[in-house]
N, C-alpha and C positions, 0 to 999 in steps of 0.2 A: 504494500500500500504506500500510496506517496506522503511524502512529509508533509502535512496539515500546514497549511496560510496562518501568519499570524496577524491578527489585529494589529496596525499600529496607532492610527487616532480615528477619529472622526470628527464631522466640521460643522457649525452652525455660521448662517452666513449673515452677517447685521448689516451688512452693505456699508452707509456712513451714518451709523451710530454707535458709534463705537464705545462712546464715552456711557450710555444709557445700557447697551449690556453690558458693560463691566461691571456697573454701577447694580443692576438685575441680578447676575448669575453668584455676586461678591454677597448678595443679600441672602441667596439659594443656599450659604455656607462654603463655596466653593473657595479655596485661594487660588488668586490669578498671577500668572508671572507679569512684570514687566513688559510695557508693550513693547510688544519687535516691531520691525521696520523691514519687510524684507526686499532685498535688491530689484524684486517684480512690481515694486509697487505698494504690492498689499501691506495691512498692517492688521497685528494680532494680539491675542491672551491666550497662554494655555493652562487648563486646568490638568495639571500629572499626575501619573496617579503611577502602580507598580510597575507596568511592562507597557501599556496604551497611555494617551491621552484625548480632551476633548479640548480642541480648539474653536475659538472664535474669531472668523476673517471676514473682515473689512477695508475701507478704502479712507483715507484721510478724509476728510470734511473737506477742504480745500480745493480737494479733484474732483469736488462733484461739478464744477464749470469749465473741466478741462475733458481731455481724453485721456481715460485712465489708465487704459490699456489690459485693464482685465475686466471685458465683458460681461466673463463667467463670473462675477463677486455682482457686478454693476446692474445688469439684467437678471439676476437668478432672484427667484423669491426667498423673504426672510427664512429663517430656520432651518431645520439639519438637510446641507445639500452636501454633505462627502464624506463614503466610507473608504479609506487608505490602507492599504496592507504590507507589512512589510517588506525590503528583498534586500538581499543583499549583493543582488548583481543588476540594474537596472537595465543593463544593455540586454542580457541574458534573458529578463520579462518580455521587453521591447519583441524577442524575436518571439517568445510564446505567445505576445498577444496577436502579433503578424499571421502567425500558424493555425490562431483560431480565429480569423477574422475580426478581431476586435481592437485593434491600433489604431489609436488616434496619434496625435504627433508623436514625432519621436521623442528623445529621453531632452528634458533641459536641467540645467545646475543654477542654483541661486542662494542665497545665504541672507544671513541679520545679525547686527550684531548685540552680542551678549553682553549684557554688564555684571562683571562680578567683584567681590571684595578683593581680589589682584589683577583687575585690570578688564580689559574689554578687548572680545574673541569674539572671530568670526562662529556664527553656528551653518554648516553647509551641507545642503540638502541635493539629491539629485531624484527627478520624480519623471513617471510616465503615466500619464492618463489611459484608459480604456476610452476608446470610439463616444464619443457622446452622446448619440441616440440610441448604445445598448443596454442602458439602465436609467429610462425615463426620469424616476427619482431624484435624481441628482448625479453631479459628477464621481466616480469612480476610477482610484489610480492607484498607484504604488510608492515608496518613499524609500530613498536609500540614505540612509545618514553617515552623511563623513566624519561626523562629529557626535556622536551620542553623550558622551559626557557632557557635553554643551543644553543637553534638552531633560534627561533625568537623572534632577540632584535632589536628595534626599531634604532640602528646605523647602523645596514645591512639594511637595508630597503629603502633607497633610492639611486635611480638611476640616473644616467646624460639620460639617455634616458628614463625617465618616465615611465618603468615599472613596471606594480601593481600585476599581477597575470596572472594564464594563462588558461586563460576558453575554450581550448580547445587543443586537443591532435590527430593530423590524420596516420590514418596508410591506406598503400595502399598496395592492396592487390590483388592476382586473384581469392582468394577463399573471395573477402569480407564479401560476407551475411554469411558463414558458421564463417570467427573469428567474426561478430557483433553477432551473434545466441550464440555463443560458449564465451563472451566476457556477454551479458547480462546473460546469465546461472552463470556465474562465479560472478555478483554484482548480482544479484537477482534483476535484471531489464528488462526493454522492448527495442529492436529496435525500432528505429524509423524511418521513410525515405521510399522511393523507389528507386527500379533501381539501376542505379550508385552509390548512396549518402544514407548512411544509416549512424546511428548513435545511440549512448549510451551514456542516459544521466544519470551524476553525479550529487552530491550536489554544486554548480554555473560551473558546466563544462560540456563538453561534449566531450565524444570518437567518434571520425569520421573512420571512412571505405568505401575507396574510391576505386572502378573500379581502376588497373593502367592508363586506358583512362580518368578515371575521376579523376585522380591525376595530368598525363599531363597538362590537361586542366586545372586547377587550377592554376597550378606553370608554364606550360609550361618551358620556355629551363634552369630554376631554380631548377626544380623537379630533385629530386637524381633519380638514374636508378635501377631500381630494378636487372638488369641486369641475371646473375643465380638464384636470392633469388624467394622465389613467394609471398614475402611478408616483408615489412619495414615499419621503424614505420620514416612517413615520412617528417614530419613537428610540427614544436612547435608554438603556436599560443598565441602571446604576449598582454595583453593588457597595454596598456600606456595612459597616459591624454588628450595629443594628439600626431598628429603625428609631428609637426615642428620637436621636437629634434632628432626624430631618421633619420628624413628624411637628415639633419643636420651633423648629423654622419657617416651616412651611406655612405653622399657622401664623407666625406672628410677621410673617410679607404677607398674609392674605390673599395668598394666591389658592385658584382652583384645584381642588387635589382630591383621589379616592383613598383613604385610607381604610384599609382594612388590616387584619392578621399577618398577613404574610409579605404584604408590597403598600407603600403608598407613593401613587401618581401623581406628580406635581405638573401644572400646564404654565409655563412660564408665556402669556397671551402676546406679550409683545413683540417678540420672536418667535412666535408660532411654534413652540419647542415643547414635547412631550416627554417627560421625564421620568420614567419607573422605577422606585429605588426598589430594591431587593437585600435582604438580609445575607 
């Protein structure tokens, strides 16, 4: 059997408000690094966690009267639009995406710099996108780090709301057996599931594709609308130590949430972001 994909982050996208989700996700319990700056333009927060992260990418305020040069942040709608996987040979994905028909550009390299208590370092990234209309959802790609010491240090790493990592990822869909079919071809992996609920698993994680019926039903009156789309990537599934703190936080921003036994779902409205903590 082939060696399981690993998570590496995934992306919520605030376009240019940058300053109002920090401000949002920092209120969730999350700690956010330092905004980066990166060499393409864009500008970020990341929330680190053991082995993945969840980022937040935007564009300066300032370039909203210019041309900013990344469409995909400027035209994509708010909320979670990228699930990223790790590799450690970029060129080497580039040619398996080729093999399955699923390459979008080739590989590009780009960096931000980091500030630390001795000084300030580049952090260098090199990443390849999958085709962009194979996972309606949002963008899909890969990330190669030249620098990983640059991105998890043990001061980003903890949370007011005790999140560790995020073992799972769901996207809802009306085509969903064809993106899990199309989704496992792409890791070199199996579906799993019947019916409504199918799923792809990673190395400690797993990609869900859910019926929009079986998306409702999960999140009911929380679940984002797919609305025109026929497919979003629809929820991020938090794990934490337990749940007191988030339940804790959750009520006191007053945001939308199902709390129950086992999970409670927080709907952060302003970024259209679905958030499932799990114990």
């Amino acid at each position: 059997m082939a060696q399981l994909v690993q998570l590496d982050h995934t992306v919520i996208n605030v376009r240019y408000e940058m300053d109002q989700a920090a401000d949002r996700f920092r209120a969730l319990g999350f700690h956010l690094t330092e905004r980066g700056y990166h060499t393409l333009g864009s500008i970020n927060h990341l929330m680190m966690f053991g082995s993945d992260y969840l980022e937040l990418i935007g564009l300066p305020a300032d370039a909203k009267e210019k041309q900013s040069g990344r469409p995909d942040i400027e035209n994509a709608a708010y909320g979670i639009n990228g699930l990223v996987f790790k590799t450690s040979d970029v060129d080497e994905t580039y040619a398996h995406l080729q093999a399955v028909g699923m390459a979008g550009d080739p590989p590009k390299s780009f960096s931000r710099p980091v500030k630390l208590p001795d000084g300030t370092f580049d952090a260098c990234f090199r990443t390849v996108h999958v085709r962009h209309d194979a996972f309606p959802g949002g963008r899909v790609y890969f990330c190669e780090h030249g620098t990983p010491e640059l991105v998890w240090r043990p001061e980003w790493q903890s949370h007011g709301n005790g999140a560790l990592a995020l073992p799972e990822f769901v996207v809802a869909s009306d085509n969903h057996r064809g993106e899990a079919e199309d989704m496992a071809k792409l890791l070199r992996a199996d579906v799993e599931g019947a019916g409504d609920q199918l799923s792809v698993k990673l190395d400690g994680a797993k990609i869900s594709f859910l019926s929009s019926a079986a998306y409702r039903g999960r999140y009911g009156a929380l679940a984002s609308s797919l609305a025109e789309r026929t497919s979003i990537f629809g929820a991020l599934v938090v794990k934490v130590g337990d749940l007191s703190e988030i339940r804790r936080i959750a009520k006191a921003a007053e945001v939308p949430i199902i709390d129950e036994a086992s999970r409670v779902v927080v709907r952060e409205e302003t970024f259209d972001s679905v958030l499932e903590y799990i114990a």
